[in-house]
DORO-114818 format. One record per residue (C-alpha): residue number from 1; y, z, x. Coordinates in Angstrom, 3 decimals. Layout:
<recs>
seq=NUM	v=Y	w=Z	u=X
...
</recs>
This chain:
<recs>
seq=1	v=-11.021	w=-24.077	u=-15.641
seq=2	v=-8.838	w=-26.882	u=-16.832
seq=3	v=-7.199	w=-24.477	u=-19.590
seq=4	v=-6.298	w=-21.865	u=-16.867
seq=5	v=-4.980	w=-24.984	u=-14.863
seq=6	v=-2.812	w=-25.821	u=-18.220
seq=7	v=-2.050	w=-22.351	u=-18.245
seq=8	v=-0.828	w=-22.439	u=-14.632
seq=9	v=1.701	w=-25.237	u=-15.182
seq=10	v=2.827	w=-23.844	u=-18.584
seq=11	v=3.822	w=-20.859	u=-16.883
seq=12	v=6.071	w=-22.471	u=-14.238
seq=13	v=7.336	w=-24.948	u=-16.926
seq=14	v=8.343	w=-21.567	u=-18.536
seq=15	v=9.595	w=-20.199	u=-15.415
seq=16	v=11.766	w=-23.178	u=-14.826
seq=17	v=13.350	w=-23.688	u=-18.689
seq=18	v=14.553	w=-19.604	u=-17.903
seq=19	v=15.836	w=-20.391	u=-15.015
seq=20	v=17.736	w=-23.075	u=-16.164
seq=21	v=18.738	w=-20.794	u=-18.985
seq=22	v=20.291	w=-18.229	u=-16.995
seq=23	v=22.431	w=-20.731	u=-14.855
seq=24	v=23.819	w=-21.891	u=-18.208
seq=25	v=24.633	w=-18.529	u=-19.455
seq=26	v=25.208	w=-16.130	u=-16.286
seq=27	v=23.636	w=-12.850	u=-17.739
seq=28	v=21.475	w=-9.865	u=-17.208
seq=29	v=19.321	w=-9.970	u=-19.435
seq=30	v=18.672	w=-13.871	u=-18.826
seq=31	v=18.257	w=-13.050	u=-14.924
seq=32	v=15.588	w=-10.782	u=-15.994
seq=33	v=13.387	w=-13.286	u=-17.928
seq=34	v=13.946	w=-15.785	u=-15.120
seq=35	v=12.900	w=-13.606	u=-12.610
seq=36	v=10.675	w=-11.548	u=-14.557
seq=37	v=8.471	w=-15.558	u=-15.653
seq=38	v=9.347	w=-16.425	u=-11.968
seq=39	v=6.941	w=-14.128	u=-10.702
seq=40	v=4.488	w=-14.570	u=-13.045
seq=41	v=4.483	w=-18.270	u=-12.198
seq=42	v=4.522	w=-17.834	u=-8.720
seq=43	v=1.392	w=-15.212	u=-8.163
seq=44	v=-0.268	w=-17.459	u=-10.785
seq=45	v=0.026	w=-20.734	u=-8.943
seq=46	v=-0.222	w=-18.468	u=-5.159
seq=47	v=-3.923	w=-17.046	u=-6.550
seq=48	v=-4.788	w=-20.961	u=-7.745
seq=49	v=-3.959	w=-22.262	u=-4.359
seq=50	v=-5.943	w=-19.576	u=-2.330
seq=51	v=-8.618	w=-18.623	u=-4.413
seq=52	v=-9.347	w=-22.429	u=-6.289
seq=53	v=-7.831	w=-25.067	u=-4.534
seq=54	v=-8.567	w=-24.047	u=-1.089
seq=55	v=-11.673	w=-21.573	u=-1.534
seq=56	v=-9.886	w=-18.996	u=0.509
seq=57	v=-10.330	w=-15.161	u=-0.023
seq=58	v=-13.768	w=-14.560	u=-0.875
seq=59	v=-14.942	w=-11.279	u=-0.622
seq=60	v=-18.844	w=-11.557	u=0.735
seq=61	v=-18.167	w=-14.951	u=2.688
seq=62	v=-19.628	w=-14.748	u=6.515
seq=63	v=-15.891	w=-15.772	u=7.286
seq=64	v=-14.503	w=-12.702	u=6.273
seq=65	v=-11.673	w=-13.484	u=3.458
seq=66	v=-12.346	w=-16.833	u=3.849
seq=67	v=-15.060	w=-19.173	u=2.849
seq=68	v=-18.323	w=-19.719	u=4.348
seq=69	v=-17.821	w=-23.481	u=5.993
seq=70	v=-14.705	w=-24.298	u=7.738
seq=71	v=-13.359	w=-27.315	u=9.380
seq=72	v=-10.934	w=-26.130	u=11.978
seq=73	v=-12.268	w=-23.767	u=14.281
seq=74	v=-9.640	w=-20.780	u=14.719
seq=75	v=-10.009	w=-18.518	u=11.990
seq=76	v=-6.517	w=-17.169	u=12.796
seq=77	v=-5.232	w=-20.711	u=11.338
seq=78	v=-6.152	w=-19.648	u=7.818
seq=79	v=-5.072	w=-16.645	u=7.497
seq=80	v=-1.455	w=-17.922	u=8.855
seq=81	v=-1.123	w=-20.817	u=6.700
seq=82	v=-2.266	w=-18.126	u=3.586
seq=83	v=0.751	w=-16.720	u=4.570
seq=84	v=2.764	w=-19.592	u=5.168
seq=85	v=1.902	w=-20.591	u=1.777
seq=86	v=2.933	w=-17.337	u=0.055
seq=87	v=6.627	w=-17.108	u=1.823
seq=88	v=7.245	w=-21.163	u=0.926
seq=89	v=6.578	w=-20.746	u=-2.616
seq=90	v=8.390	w=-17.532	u=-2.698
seq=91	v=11.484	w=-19.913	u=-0.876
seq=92	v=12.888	w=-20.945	u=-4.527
seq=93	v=13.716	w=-17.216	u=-5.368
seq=94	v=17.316	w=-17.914	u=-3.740
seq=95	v=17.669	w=-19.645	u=-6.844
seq=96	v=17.229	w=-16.776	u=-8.840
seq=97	v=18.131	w=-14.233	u=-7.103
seq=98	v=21.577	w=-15.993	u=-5.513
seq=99	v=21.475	w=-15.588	u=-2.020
seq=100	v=24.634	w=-16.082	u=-0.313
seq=101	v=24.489	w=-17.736	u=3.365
seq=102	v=27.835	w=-17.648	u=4.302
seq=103	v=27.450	w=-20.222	u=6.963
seq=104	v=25.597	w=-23.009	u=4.591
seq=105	v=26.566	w=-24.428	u=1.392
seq=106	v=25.149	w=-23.801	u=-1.426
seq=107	v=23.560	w=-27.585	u=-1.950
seq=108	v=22.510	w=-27.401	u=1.590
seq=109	v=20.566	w=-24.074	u=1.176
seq=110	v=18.822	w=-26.385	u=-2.201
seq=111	v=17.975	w=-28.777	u=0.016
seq=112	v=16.469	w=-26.691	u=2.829
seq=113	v=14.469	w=-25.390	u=-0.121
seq=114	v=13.118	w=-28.907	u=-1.276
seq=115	v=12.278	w=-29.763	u=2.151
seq=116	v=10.560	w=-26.454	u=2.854
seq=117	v=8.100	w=-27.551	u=-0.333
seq=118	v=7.398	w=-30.148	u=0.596
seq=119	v=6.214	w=-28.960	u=3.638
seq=120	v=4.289	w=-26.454	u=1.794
seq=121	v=2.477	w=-28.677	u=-0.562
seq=122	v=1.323	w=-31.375	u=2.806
seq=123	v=-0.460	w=-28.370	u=3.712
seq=124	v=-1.552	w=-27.250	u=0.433
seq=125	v=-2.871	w=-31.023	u=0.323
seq=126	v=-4.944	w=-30.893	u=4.206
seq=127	v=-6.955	w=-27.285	u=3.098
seq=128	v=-7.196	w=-28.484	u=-0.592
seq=129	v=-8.983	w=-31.990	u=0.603
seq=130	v=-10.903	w=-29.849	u=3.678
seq=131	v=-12.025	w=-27.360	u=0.824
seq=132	v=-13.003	w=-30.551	u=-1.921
seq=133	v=-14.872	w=-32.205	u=1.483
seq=134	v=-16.798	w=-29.237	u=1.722
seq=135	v=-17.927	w=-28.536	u=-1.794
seq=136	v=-19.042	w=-32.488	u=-1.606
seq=137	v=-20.656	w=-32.125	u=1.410
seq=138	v=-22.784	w=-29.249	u=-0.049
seq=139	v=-23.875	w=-30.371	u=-3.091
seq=140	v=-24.690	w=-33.589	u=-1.273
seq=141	v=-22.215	w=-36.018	u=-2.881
seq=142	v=-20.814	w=-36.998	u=0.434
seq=143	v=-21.824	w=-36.868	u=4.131
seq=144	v=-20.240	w=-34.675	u=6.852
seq=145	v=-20.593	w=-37.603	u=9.307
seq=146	v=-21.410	w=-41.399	u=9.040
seq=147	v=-24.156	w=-42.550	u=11.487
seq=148	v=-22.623	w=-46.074	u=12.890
seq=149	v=-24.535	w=-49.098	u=11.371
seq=150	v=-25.459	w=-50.014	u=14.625
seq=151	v=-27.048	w=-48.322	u=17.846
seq=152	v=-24.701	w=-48.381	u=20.853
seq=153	v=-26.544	w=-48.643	u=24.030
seq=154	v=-24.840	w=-48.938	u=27.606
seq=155	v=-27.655	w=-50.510	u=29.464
seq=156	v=-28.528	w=-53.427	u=26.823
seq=157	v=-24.725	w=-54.837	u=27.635
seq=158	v=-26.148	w=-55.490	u=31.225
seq=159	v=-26.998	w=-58.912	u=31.773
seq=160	v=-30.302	w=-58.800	u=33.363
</recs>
């Protein structure tokens, strides 16, 4: 698992040096590899989140396409943010692909983009640490709930 992980980030490091290549020399056929390793990057790292980081998508769960425990209890939220998470990482394609807004500026439109991943990876980071929570919680390295040390009684604060 850790190569394919290696693999993952060597494929957006790759992405990113074409990218940078074909804003340094403004070509065809250097718009096609940067688009072309741009996509490869991005459904590699979309399928990581989903599938390994958050658990999501499995096939013969009792939570249809998603996973068999779940934390929040609207199954509607999931399959949003699966979305969500698919149209914010495909956000940086203006970068590629030039998108003109004529009423923003092109640094402003950059930094709508940053801001939008970060938003992205917050919630990559609440449904990777629910999934992680879960897996711990079922192969009993952690607890669902912690019992209070103590036993909390109304009627022994009476004074008698």
């Amino acid at each position: 698992m850790q190569g394919y992980n290696g693999l993952k980030y060597f494929s957006t490091v790759v992405a990113v040096l074409m990218r940078t290549a074909y804003s340094r020399r403004r070509s065809q056929v250097w718009w096609i590899m940067a688009l072309i390793t741009s996509i490869i990057a991005t459904v590699f790292s979309t399928y990581w989140d989903l599938i390994v980081d958050w658990g999501l998508l499995q096939r013969h769960s009792k939570n249809r396409w998603l996973r068999d425990k779940l934390i929040l209890p609207h199954k509607s939220v999931y399959f949003g943010v699966m979305v969500l998470n698919i149209l914010l990482r495909l956000a940086w394609l203006q970068t590629v692909l030039n998108f003109q807004v004529s009423f923003l500026h092109r640094e402003t439109l950059i930094a709508i983009v940053a801001i939008l991943e970060i938003i992205r990876r917050g919630i990559w980071n609440f449904f990777r640490l629910e999934n992680e929570h879960l897996n711990n919680v079922g192969k009993y390295r952690a607890f669902k709930s912690v019992p209070l040390p103590f036993n909390y009684d109304e009627d022994e604060d009476r004074d008698e």
